[in-house]
N, C-alpha and C positions, 0 to 999 in steps of 0.2 A: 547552622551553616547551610543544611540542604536548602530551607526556604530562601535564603540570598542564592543561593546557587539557582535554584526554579527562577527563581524573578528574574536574574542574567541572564539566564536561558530563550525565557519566553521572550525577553526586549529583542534580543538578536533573531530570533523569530522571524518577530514586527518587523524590526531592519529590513532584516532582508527582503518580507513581501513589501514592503515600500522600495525597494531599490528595487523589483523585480516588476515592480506594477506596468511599463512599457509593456515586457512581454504577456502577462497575465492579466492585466486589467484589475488587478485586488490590488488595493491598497491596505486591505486588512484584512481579517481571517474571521469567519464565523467567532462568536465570544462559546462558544460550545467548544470546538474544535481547539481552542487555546485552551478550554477547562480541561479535557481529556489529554491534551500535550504535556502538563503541568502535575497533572495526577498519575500518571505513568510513570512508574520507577525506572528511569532507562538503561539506570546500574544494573537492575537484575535481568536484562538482555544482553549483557556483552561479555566475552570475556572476562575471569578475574586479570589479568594483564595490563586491559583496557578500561577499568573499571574509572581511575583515575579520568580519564580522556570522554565520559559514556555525555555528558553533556556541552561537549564542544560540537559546536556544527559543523560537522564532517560526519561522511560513510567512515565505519570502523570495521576490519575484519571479525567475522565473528566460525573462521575455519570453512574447509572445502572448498575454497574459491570462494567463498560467496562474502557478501557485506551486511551492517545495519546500515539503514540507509541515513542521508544526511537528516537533522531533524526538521528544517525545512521545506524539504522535499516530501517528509511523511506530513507535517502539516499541511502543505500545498493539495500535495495529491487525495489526503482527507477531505478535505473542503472542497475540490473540484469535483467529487463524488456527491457533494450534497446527501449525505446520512440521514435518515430522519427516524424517530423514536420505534416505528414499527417495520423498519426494512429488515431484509434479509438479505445478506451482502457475500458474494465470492471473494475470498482473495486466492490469485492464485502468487505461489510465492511465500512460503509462511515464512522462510529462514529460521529468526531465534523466537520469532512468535511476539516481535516488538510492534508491528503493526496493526495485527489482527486484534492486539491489545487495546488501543487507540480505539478502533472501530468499535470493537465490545461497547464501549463506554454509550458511544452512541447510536446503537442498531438492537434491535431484537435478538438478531443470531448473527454471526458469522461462520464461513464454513471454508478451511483454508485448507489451501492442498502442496506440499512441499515432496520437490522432484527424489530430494536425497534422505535415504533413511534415518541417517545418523540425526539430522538436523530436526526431520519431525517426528522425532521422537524428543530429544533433548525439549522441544519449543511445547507439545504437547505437554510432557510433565511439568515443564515451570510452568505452563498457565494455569496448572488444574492446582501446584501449590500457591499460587498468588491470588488463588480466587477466583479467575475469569470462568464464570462454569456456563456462559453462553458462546462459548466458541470448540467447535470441532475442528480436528487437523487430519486431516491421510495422508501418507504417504501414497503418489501417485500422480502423472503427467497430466500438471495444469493446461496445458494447452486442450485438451478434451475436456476442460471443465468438471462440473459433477452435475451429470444429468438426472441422479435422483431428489436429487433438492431444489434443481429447477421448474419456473424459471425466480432469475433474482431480481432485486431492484437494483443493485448497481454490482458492478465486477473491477475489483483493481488488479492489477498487474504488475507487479515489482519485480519484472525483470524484461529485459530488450528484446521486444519480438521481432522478426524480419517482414511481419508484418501482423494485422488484425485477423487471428483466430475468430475464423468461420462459427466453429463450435460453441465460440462463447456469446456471440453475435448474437446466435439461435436460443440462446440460456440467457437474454438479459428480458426483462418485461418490457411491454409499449411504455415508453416515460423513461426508460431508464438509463443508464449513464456505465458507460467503463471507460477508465481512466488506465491508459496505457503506453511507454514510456516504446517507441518504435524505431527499430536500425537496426542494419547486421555489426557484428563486432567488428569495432575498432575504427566504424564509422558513424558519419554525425548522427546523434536520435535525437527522435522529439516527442514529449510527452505529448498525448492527444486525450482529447474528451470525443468520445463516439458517443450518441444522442440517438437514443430510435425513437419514433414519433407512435400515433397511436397507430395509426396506418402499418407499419411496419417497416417504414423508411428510414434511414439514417442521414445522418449529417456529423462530422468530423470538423473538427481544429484543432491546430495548432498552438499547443500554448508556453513552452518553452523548451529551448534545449537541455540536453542531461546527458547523462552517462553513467549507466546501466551495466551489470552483468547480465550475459546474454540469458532466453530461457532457453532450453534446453526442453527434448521430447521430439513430437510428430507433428510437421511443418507442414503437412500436406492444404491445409483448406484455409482459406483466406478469403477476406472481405473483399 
């Protein structure tokens, strides 16, 4: 039953970045990035309530305000990060540690930072029982990044900034890419790819609209 389940899964995926290809220019997803979609239990990220519900595409509560995100949108935003076998990747935003999962699969390390205690802790333990033993989690305000680990090859963002953290800017390498979903709450956001150059220069787009829970922390420094 789960394998027909993954295969529905992954087609509605597809769907979607085909229906989304206007905004995003993909008509389809790295074949990597569908392997690691497919191989992630997404059951043992969600609630037992929601467990039923863990591979329909939609965000799903997973407690404290926060969500899993939709499973397209963590595909999308995977592959707009460009992964490659020897990166080192930020996330900030662990929640249930369904993401950072995903990434594992594809990166060297990841290194996620989750605002609220309860949650990184819960996402911590179920990665370290599911196996994922190249991903670190702290508890602590993603928007300062983690400046002992930098800098990284890409940085994601899974949650609504009011705008592009200065801090993380300064924490990503020449080449490298953060993917971050921007707007104050309860107004329109838009996912953006930030691109610094070798130079040290950036360049930003636009690549779809969303809707994000806000991040949460210290707003002060911006791109």
């Amino acid at each position: 039953m789960r394998t027909e389940q993954i295969e529905d899964f992954l087609r509605t995926i597809e769907a979607e970045c085909r229906f989304t290809q206007g905004y995003t220019g993909l008509s389809s997803f790295r074949p990597a990035v569908m392997r690691a979609m497919g191989q992630v239990a997404r059951e043992e990220f969600v609630p037992t309530a929601y467990k039923p519900m863990a591979y329909a595409d939609s965000p799903l509560p997973i407690g404290h305000g926060q969500t899993i995100s939709q499973p397209f949108i963590v595909a999308l935003m995977t592959d707009l990060l460009r992964p490659e076998k020897e990166n080192v990747i930020l996330e900030v935003g662990a929640g249930s540690g369904y993401q950072a999962a995903i990434l594992s699969l594809l990166v060297a390390r990841v290194y996620s930072i989750e605002i609220i205690p309860a949650l990184a802790g819960v996402a911590s333990a179920r990665l370290r029982r599911l196996g994922y033993d190249n991903i670190e989690i702290r508890c602590g305000d993603g928007y300062q990044g983690w400046p002992e680990h930098a800098p990284f090859d890409g940085i994601m963002v899974t949650a609504a900034a009011p705008h592009v953290p200065l801090p993380l800017v300064q924490q990503l390498k020449p080449e490298g890419r953060i993917v971050i979903p921007v707007g104050l709450p309860g107004m329109p956001q838009q996912l953006l790819v930030i691109e610094k150059n070798r130079e040290g220069g950036f360049s930003s787009r636009d690549v779809l609209p969303v809707s994000f829970v806000p991040l949460t922390g210290d707003h002060k420094e911006s791109l």
